[in-house]
C-alpha positions in Angstrom: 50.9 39.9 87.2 52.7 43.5 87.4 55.5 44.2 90.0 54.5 47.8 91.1 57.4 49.8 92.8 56.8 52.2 95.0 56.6 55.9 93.9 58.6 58.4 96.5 57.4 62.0 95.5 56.9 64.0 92.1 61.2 65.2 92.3 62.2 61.6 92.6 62.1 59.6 88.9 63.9 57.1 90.0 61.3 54.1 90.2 58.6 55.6 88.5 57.3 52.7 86.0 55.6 49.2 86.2 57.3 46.0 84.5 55.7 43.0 83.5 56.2 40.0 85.5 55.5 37.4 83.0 58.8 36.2 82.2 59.8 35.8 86.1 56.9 34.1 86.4 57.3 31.8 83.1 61.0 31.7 84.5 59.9 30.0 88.0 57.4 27.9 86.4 60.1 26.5 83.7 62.7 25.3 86.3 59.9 23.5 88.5 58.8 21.7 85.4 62.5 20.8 84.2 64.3 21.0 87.6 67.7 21.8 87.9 68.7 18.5 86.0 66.5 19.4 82.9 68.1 23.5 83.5 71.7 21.6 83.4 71.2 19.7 80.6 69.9 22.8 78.5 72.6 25.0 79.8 75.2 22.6 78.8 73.8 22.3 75.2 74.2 25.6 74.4 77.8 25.9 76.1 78.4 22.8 74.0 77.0 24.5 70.3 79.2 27.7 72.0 82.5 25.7 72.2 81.8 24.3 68.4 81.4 27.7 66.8 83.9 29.6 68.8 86.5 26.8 68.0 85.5 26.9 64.2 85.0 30.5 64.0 88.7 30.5 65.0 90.1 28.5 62.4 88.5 31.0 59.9 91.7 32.7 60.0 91.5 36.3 59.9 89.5 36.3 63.6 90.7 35.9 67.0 89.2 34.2 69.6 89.0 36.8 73.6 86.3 34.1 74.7 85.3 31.3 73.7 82.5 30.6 75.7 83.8 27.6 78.5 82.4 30.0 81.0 78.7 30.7 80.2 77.5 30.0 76.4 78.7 33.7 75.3 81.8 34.5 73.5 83.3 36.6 71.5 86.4 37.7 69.2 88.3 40.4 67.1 90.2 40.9 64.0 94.0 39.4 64.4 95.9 42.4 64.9 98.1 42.1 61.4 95.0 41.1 59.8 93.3 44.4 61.0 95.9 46.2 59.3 95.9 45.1 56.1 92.3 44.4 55.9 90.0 46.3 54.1 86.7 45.1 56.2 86.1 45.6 59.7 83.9 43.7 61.9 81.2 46.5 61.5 80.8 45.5 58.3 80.9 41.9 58.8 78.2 42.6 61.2 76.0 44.2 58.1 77.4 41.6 55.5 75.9 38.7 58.2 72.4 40.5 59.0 71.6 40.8 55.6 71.3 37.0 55.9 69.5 37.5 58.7 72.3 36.7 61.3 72.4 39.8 64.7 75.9 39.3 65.5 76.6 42.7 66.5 80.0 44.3 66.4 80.9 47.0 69.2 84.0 48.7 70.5 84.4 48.1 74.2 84.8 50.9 76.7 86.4 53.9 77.2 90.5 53.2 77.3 89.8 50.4 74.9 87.6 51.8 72.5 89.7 51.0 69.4 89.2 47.3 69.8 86.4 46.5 68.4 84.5 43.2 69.0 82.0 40.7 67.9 79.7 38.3 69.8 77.8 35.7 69.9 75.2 34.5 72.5 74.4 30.8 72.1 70.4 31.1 73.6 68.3 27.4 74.1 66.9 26.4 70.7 70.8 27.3 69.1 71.7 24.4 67.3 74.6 22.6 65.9 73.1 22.6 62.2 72.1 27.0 63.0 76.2 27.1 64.1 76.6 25.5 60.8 74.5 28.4 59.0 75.8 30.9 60.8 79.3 29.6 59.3 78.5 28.9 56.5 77.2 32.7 56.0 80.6 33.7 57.6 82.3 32.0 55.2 80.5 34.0 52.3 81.1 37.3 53.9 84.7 36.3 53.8 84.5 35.3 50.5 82.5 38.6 49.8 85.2 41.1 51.0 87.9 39.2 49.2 86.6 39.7 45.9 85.8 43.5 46.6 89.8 44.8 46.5 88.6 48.7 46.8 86.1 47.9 49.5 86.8 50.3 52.4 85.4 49.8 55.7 83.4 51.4 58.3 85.4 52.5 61.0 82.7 53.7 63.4 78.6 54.1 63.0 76.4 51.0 62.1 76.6 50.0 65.1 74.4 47.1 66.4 70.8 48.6 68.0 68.7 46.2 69.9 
């Protein structure tokens, strides 16, 4: 099933393209199989796994919490501002150090205004466990570890950043 827009004239590129409607579709067919009590309990399982990693990733020391996901299961945080100073890593290269374990927890800077805070985030899906939070700390652990025992490292200050 293919939701096909309607096509205006050959100046106007606007809605010129067809998208598949499978995951609308597997969407609609999900929530009248769980129903909004099986939707509540999946959403809250990940907000809960979100809660446990933000809260531990913020013990970690050197990161600090802008989110921590009690809203939706999302959060996110930055290097402490004195750590950021006299750190040689940056959160672009955590971001490498983590996906060469196979980890995407991409590392931005925010908009325009802001754009020297840079940011990292996590988005805890349905099938995001406790024991994968525990991985995913684990690994972060290591990376710390990692960038301690390089005392010339220098970080990447822009570039490298996260691509879908």
């Amino acid at each position: 099933f293919y939701v096909t827009p309607v096509i205006f004239g050959p100046s106007d590129f606007s809605i010129n393209f067809s998208r598949p409607g499978n995951q609308v579709v597997a969407q609609y067919y999900n929530f009248l199989r769980l129903g909004m009590d099986g939707y509540t309990r999946i959403q809250q399982a990940c907000q809960d796994v979100a809660l446990y990693l933000s809260g531990e990733i913020a013990k970690l020391g050197p990161f600090e919490l802008i989110t921590n996901g009690s809203d939706i299961p999302v959060f996110c945080w930055k290097l402490k501002d004195d750590f950021a100073d006299s750190s040689s890593f940056t959160l672009l290269d955590m971001a490498d150090k983590l996906r060469e374990r196979g980890w995407l927890v991409p590392a931005y800077p925010m908009p325009p205004n802001r754009q020297a805070l840079f940011v990292q985030r996590v988005v805890v899906k349905e099938g995001f466990s406790h024991d994968m939070a525990d991985m995913l700390l684990e690994d972060i652990r290591r990376a710390l570890e990692w960038f301690e025992s390089q005392p010339g490292f220098i970080g990447k200050k822009e570039g490298g950043n996260f691509h879908h």
